[in-house]
HTML snippet that shows the backbone in 3Dmol.js (N, CA, C, O; Angstrom):
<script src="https://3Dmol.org/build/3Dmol-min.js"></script>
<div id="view" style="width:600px;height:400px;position:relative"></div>
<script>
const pdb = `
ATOM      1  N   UNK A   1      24.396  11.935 -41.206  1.00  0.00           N
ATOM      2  CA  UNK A   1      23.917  13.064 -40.429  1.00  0.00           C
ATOM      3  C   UNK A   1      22.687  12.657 -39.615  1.00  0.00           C
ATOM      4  O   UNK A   1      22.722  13.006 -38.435  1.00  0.00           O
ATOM      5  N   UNK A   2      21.790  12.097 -39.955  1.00  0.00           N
ATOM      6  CA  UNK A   2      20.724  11.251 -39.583  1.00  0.00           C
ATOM      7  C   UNK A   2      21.373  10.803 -37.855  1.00  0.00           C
ATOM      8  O   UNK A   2      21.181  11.261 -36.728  1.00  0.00           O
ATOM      9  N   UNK A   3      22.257   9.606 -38.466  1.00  0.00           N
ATOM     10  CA  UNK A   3      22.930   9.217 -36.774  1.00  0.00           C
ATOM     11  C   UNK A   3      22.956   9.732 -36.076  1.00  0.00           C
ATOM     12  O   UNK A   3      22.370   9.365 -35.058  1.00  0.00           O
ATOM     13  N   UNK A   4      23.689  11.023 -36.111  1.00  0.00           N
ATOM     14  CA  UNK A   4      24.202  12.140 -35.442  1.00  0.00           C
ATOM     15  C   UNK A   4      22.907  12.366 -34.138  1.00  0.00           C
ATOM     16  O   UNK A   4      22.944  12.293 -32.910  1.00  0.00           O
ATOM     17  N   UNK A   5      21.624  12.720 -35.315  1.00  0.00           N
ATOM     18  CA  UNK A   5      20.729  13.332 -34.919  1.00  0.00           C
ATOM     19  C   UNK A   5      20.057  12.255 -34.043  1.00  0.00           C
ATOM     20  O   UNK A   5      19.533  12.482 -32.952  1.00  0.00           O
ATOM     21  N   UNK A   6      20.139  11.043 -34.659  1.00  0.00           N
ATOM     22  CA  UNK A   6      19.714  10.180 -33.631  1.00  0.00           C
ATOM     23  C   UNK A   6      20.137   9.921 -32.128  1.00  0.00           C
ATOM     24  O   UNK A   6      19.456   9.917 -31.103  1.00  0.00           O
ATOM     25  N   UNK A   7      21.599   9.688 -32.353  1.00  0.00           N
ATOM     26  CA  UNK A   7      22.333   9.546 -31.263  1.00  0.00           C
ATOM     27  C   UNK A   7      22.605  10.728 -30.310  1.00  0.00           C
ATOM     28  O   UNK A   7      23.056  10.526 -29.183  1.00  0.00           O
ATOM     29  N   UNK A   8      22.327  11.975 -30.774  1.00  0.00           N
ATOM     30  CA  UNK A   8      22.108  13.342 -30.205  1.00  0.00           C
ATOM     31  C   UNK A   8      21.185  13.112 -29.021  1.00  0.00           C
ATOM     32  O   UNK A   8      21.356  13.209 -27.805  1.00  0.00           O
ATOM     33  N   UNK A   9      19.727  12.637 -30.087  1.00  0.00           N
ATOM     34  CA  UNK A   9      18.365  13.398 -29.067  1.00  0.00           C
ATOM     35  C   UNK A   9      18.262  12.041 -28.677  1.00  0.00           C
ATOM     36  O   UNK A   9      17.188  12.014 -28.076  1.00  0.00           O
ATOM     37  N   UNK A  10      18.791  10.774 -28.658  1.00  0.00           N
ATOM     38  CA  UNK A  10      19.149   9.715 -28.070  1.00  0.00           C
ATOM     39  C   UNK A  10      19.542   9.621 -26.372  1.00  0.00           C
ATOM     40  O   UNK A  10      19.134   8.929 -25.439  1.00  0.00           O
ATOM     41  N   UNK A  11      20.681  10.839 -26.542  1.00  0.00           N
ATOM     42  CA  UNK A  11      21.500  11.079 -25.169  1.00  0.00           C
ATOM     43  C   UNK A  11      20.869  12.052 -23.836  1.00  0.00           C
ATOM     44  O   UNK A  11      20.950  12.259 -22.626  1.00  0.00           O
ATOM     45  N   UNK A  12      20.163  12.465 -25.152  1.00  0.00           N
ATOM     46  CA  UNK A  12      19.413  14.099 -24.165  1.00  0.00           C
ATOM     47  C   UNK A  12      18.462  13.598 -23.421  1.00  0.00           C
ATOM     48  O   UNK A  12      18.348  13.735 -22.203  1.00  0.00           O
ATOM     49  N   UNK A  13      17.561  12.836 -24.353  1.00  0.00           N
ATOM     50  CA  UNK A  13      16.544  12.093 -23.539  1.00  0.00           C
ATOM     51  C   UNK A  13      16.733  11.366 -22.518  1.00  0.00           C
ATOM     52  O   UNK A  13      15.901  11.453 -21.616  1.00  0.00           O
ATOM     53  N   UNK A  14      18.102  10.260 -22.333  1.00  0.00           N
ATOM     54  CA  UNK A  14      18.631   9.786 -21.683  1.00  0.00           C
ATOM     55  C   UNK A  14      19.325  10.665 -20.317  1.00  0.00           C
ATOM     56  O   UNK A  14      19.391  10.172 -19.191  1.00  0.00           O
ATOM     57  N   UNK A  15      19.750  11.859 -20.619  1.00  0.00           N
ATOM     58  CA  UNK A  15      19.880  12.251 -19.842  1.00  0.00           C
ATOM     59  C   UNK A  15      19.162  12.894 -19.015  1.00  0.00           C
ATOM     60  O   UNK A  15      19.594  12.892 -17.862  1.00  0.00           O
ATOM     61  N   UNK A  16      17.821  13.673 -19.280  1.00  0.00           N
ATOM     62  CA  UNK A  16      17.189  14.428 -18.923  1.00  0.00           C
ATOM     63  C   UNK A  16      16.274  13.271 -18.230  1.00  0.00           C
ATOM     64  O   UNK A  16      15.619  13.664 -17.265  1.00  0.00           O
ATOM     65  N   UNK A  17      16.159  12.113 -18.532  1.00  0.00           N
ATOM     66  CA  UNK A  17      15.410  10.730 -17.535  1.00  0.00           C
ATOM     67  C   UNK A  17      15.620  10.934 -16.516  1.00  0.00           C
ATOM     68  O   UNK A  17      14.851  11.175 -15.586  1.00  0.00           O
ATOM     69  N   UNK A  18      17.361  10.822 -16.576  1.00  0.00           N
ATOM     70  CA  UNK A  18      18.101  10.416 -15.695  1.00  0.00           C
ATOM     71  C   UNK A  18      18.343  11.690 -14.239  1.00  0.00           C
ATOM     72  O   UNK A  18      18.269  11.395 -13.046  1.00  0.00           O
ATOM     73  N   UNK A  19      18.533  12.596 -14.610  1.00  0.00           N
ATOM     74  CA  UNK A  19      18.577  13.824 -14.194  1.00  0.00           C
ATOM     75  C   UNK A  19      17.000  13.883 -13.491  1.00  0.00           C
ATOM     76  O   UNK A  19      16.958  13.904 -12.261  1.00  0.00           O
ATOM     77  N   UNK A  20      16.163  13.901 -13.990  1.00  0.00           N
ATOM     78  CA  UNK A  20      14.947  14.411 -13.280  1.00  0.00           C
ATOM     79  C   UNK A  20      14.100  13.608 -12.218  1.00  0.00           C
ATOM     80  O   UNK A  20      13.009  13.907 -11.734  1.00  0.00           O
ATOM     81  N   UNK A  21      14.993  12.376 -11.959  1.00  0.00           N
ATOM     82  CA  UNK A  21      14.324  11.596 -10.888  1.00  0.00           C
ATOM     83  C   UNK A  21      14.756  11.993 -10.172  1.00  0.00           C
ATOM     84  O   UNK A  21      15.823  12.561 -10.404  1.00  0.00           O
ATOM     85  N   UNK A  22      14.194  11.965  -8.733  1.00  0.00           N
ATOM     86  CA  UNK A  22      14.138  12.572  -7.438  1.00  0.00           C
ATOM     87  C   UNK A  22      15.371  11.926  -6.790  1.00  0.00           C
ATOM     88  O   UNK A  22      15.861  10.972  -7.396  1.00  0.00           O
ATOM     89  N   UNK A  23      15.933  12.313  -5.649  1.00  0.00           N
ATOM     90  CA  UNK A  23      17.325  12.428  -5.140  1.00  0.00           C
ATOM     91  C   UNK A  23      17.174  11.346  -4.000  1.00  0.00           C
ATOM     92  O   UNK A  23      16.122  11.638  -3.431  1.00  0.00           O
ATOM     93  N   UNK A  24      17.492  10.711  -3.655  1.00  0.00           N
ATOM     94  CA  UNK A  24      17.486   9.516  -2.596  1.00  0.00           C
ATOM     95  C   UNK A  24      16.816  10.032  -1.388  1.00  0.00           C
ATOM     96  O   UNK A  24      16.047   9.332  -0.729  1.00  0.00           O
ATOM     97  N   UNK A  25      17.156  11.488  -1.038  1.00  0.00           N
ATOM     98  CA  UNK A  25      16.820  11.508   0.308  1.00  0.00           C
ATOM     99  C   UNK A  25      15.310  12.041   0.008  1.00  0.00           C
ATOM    100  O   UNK A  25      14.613  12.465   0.929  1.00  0.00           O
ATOM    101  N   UNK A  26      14.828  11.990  -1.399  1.00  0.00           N
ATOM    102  CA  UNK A  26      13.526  12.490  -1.048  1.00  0.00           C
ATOM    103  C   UNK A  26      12.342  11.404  -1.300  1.00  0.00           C
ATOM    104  O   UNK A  26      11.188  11.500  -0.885  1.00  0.00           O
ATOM    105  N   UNK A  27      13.161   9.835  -2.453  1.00  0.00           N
ATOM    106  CA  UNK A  27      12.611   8.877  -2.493  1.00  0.00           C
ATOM    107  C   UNK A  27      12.765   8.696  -1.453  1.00  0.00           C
ATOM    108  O   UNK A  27      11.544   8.633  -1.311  1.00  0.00           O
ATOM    109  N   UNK A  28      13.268   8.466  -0.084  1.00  0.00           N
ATOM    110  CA  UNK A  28      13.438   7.835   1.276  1.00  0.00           C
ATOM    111  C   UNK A  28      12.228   8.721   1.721  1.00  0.00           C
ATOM    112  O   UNK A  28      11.266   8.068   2.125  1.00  0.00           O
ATOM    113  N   UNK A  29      12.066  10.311   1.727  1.00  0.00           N
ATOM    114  CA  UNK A  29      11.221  10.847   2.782  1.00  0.00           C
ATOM    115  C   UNK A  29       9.720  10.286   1.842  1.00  0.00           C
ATOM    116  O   UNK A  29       8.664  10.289   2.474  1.00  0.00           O
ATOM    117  N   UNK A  30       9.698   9.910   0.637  1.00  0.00           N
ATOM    118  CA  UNK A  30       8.274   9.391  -0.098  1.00  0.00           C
ATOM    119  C   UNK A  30       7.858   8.122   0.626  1.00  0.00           C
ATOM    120  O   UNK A  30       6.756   7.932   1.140  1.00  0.00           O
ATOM    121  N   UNK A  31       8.929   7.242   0.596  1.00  0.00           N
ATOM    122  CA  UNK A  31       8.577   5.939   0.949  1.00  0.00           C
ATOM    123  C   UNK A  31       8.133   5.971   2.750  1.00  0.00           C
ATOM    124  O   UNK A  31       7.347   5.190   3.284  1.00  0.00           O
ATOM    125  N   UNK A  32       8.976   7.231   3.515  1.00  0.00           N
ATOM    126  CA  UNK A  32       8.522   6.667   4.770  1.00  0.00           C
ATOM    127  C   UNK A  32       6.773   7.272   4.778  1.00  0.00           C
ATOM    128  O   UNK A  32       5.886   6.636   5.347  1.00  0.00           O
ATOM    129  N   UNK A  33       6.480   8.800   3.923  1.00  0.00           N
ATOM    130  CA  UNK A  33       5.401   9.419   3.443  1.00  0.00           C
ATOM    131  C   UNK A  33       4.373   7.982   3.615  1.00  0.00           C
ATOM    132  O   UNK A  33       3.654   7.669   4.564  1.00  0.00           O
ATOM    133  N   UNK A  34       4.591   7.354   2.466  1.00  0.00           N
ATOM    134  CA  UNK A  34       3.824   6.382   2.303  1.00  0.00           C
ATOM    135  C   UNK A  34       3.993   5.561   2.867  1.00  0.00           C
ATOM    136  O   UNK A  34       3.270   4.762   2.271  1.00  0.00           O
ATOM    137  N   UNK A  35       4.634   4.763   4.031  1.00  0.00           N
ATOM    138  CA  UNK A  35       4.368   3.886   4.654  1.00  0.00           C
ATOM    139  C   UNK A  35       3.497   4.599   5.712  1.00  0.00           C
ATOM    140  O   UNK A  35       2.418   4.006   5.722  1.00  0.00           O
ATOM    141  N   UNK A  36       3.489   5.541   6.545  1.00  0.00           N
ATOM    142  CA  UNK A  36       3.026   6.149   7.183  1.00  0.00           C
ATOM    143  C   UNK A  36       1.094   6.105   6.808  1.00  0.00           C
ATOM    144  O   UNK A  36       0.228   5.426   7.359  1.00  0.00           O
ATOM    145  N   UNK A  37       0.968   7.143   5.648  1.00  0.00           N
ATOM    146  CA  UNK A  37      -0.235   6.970   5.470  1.00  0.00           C
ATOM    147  C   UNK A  37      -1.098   5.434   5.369  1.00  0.00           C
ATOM    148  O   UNK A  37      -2.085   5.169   6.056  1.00  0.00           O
ATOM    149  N   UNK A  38      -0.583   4.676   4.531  1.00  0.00           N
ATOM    150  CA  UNK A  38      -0.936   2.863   4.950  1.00  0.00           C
ATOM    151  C   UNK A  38      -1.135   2.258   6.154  1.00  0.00           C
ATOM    152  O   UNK A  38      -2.047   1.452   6.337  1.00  0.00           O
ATOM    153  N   UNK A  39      -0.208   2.643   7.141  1.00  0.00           N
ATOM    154  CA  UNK A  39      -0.473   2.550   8.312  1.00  0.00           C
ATOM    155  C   UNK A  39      -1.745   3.033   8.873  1.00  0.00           C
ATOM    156  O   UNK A  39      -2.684   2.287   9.147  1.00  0.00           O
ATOM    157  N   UNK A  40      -1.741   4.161   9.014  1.00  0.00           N
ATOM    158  CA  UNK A  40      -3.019   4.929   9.816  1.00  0.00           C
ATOM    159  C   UNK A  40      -4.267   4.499   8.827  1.00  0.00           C
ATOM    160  O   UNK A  40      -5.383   4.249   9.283  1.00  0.00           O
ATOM    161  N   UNK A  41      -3.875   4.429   7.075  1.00  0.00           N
ATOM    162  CA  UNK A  41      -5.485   3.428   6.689  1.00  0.00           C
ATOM    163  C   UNK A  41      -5.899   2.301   7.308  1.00  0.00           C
ATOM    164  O   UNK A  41      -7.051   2.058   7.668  1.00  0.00           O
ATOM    165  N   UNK A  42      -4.749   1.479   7.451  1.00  0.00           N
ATOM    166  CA  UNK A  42      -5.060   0.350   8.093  1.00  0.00           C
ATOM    167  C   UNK A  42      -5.950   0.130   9.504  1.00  0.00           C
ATOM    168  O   UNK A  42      -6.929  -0.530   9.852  1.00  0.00           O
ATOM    169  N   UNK A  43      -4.881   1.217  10.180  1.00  0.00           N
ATOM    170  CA  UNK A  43      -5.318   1.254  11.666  1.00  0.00           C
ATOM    171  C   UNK A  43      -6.934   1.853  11.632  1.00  0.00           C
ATOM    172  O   UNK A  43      -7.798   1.448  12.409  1.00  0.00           O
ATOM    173  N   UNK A  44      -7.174   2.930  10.543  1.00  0.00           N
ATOM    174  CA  UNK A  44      -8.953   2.996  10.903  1.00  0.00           C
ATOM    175  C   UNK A  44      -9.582   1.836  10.285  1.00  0.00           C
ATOM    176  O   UNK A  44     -10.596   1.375  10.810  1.00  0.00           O
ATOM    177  N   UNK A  45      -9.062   1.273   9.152  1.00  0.00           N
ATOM    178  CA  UNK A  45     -10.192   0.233   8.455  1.00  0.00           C
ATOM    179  C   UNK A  45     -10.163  -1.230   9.939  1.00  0.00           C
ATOM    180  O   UNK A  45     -11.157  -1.943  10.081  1.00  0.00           O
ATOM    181  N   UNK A  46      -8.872  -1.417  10.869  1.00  0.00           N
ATOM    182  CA  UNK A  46      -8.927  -2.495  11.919  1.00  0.00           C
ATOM    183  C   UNK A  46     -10.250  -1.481  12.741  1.00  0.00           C
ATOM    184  O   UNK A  46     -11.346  -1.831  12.305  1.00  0.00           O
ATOM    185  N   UNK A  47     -10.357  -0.390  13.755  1.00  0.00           N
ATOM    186  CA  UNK A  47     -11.379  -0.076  13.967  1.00  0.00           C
ATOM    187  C   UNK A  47     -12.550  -0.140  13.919  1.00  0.00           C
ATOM    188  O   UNK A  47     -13.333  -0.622  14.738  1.00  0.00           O
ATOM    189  N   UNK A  48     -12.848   0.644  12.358  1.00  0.00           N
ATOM    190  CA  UNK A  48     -14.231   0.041  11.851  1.00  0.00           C
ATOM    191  C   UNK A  48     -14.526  -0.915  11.628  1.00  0.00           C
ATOM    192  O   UNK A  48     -15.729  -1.012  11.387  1.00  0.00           O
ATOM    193  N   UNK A  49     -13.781  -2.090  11.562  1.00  0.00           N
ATOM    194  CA  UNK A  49     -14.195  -3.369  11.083  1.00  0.00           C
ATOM    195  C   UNK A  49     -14.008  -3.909  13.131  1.00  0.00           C
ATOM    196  O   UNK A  49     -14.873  -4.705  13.496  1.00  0.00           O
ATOM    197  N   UNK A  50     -13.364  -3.635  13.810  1.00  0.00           N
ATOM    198  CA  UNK A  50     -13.518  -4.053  15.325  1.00  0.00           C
ATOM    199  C   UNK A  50     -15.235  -3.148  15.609  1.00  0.00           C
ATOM    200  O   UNK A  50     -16.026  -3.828  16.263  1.00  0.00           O
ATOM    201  N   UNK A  51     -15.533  -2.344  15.350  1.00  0.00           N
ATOM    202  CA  UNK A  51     -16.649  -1.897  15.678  1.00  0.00           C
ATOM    203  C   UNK A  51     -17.743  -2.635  15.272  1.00  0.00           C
ATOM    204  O   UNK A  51     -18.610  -2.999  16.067  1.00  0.00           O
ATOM    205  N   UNK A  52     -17.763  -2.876  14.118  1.00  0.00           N
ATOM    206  CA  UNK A  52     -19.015  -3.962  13.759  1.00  0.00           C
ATOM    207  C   UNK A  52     -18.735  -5.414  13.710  1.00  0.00           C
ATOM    208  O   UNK A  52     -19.372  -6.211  13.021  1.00  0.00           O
ATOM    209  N   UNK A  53     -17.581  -5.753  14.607  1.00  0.00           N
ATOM    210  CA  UNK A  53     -17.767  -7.615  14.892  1.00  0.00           C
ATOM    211  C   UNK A  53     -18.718  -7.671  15.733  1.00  0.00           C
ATOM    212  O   UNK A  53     -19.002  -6.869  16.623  1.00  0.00           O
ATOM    213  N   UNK A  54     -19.462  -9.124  15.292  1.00  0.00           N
ATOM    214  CA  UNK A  54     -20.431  -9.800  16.047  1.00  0.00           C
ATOM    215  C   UNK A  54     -19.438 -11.015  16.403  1.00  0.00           C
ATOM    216  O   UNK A  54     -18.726 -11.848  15.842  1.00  0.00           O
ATOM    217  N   UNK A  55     -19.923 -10.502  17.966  1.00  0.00           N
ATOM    218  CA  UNK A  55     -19.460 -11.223  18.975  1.00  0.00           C
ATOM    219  C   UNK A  55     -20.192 -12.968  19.423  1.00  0.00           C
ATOM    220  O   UNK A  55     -21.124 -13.201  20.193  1.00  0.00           O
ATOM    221  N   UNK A  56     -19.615 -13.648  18.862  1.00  0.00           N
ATOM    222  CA  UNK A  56     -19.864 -15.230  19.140  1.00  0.00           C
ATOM    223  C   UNK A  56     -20.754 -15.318  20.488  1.00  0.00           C
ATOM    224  O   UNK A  56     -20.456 -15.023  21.646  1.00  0.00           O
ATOM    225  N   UNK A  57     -21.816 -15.771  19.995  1.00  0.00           N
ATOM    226  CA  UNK A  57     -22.629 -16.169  21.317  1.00  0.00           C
ATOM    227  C   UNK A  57     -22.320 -17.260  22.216  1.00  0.00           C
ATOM    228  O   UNK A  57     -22.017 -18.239  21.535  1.00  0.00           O
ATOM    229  N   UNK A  58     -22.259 -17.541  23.607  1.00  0.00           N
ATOM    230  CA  UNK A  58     -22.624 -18.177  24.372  1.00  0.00           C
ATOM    231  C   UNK A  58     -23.338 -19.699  23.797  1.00  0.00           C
ATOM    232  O   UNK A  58     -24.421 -19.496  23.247  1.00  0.00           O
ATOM    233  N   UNK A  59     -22.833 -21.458  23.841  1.00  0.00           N
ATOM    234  CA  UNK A  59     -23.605 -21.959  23.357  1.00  0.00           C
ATOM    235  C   UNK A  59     -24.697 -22.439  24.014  1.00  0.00           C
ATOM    236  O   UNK A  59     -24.502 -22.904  25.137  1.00  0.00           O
ATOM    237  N   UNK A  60     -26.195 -22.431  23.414  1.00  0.00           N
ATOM    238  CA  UNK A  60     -26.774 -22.372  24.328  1.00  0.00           C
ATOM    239  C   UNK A  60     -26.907 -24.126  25.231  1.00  0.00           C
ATOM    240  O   UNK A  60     -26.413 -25.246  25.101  1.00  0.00           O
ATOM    241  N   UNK A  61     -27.907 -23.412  26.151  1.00  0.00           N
ATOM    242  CA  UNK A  61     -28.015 -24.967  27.036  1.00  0.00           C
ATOM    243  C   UNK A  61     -29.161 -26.095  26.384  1.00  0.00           C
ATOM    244  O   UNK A  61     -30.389 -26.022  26.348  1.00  0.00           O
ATOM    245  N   UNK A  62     -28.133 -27.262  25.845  1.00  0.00           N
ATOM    246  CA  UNK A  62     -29.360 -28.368  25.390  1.00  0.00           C
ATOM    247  C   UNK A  62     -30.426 -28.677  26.677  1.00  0.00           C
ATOM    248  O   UNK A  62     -30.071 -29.086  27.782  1.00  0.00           O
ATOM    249  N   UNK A  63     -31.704 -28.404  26.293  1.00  0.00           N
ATOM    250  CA  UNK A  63     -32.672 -28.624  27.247  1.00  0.00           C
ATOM    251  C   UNK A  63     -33.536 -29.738  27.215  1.00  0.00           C
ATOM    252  O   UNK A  63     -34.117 -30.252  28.170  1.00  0.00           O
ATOM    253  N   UNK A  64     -33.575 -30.166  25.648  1.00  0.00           N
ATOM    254  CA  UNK A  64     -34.475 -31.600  24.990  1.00  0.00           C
ATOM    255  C   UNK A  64     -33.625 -32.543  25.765  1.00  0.00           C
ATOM    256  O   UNK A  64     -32.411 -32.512  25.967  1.00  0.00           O
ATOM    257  N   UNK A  65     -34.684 -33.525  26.217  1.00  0.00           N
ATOM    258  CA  UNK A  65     -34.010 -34.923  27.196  1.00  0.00           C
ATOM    259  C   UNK A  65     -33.561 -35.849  25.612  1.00  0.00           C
ATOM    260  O   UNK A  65     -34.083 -35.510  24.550  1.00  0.00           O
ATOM    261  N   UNK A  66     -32.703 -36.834  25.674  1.00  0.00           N
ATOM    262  CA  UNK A  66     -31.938 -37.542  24.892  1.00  0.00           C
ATOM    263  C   UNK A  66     -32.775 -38.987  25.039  1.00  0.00           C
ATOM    264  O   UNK A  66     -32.532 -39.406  26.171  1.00  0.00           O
ATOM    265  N   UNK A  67     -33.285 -39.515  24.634  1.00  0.00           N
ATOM    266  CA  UNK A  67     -34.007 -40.688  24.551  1.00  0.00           C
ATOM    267  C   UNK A  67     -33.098 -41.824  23.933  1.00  0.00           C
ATOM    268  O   UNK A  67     -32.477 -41.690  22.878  1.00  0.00           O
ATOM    269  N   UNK A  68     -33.098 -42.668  24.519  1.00  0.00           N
ATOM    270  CA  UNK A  68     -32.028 -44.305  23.774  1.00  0.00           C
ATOM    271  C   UNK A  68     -32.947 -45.112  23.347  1.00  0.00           C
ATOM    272  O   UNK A  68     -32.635 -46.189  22.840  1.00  0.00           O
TER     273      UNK A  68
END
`;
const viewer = $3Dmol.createViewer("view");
viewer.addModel(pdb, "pdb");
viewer.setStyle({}, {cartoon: {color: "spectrum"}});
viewer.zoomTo();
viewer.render();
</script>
């Protein structure tokens, strides 16, 4: 009887896993969800990080004469 009970709440659980994950078309609308938001993080963190590059200077002009 034990078995029974095992293999019972064995199946239920199994089923009720199985059953309560989300339906393809709504994992599809999650994943584009989230590619979307990643994107636009990205695109402000490229911004802010283009806003505060320091821009490579000019090298300057050697002016000391070179002695041999």
């Amino acid at each position: 009887m034990k078995k029974v009970y095992i293999i019972l709440s064995a199946t239920i659980l199994t089923l009720a896993f199985v059953k309560c994950k989300p339906a393809a078309e709504d994992r599809f609308k999650m994943h584009e969800n989230a590619k979307r938001i990643s994107d636009s993080i990205a695109r402000v963190i490229d911004q802010a990080m283009a806003e505060v590059a320091i821009q490579p200077k000019a090298p300057a002009a050697d002016t000391a004469k070179k002695t041999k």
